[in-house]
C-alpha positions in Angstrom: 103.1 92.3 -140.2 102.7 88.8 -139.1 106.1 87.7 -140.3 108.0 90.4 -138.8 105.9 89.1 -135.3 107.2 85.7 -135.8 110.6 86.6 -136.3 110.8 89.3 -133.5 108.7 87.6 -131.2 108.2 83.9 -131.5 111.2 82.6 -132.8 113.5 84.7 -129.8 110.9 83.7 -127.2 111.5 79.6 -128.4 115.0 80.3 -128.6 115.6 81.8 -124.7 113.1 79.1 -123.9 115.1 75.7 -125.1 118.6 77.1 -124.6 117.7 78.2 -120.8 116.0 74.5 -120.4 119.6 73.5 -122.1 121.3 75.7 -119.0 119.6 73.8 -116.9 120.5 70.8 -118.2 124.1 71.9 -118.2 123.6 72.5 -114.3 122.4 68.8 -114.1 125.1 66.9 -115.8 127.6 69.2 -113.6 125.4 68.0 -110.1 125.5 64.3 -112.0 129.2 64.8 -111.9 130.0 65.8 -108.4 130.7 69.3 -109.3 129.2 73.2 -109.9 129.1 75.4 -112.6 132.4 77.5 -110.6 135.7 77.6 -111.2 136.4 75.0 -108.1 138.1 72.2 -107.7 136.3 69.5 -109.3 136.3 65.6 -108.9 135.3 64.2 -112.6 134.4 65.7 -115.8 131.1 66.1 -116.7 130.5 64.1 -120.4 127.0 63.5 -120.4 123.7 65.4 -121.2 124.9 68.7 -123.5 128.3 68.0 -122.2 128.3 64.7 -124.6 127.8 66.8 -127.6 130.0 70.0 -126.6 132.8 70.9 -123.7 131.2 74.8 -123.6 127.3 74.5 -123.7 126.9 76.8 -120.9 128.7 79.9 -123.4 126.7 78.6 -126.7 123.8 79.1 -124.5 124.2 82.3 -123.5 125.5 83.7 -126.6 122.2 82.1 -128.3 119.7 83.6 -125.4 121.6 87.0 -125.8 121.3 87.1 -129.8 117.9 86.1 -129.3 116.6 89.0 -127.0 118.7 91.3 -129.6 116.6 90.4 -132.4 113.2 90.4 -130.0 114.7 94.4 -129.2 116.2 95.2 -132.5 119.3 96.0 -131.0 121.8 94.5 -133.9 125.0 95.7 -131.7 123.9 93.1 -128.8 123.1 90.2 -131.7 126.4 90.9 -132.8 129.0 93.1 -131.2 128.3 91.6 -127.6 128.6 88.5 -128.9 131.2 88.8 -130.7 133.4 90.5 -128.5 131.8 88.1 -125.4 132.7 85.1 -127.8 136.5 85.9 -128.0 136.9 86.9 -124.6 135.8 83.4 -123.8 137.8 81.6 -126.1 141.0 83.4 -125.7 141.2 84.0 -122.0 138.6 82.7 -119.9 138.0 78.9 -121.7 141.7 78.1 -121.8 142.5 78.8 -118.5 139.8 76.6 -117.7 140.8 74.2 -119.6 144.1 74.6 -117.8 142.6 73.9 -114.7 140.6 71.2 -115.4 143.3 69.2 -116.9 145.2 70.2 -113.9 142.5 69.1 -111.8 141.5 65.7 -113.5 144.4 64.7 -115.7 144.2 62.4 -118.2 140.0 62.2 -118.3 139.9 65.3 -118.8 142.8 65.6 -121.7 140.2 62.4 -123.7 137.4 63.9 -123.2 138.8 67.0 -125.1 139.4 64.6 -127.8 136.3 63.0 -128.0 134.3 66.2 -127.9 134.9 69.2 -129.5 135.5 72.9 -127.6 132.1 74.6 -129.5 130.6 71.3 -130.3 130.9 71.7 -134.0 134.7 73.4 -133.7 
């Protein structure tokens, strides 16, 4: 039926389309920076563009393109369980040792910026 269309098809499709333009952006703001999405040695922190609003947009990105194709699919277990589990691995192992090295890396920038913007944007 035409709803189920628009929510299987439309909606996803909208979704992967502004947070991959969002990706992109991310990319940008890094290049604006000096630096590359890649755990490298980095010269200044990137706070503008999608990194003004949240220090991970990258992750929320990809966790919303992801949940997106699962609902275009019908696969519930990538909407969620992929997520989930992708969504905790981040933000237990991978996202603090970055942070680690970014604060080893740029020092006091990099410990206000954490202050000023939040780690998931709204949390």
């Amino acid at each position: 039926d035409r709803y189920n269309t628009v929510f299987r098809v439309v909606v996803p499709l909208l979704l992967v389309v502004f947070f991959g333009t969002l990706k992109k952006k991310c990319v940008a703001a890094l290049a604006e920076a000096g630096t590359k999405p890649a755990f490298r040695p980095v010269s200044s922190v990137a706070n503008t563009g999608p990194y003004a609003l949240c220090r991970n947009p990258m992750y929320l990105a990809t966790f919303t393109i992801s949940a997106a194709l699962g609902v275009a699919v019908d696969t519930l277990w990538l909407v969620l369980g992929s997520n989930v589990a992708l969504f905790l691995y981040l933000d237990k192992v991978v996202v603090p040792a970055e942070e680690k090295f970014l604060e080893k890396q740029l020092g006091d920038s990099y410990r206000m910026y954490c202050k000023e913007v939040k780690r998931w944007g709204l949390f």
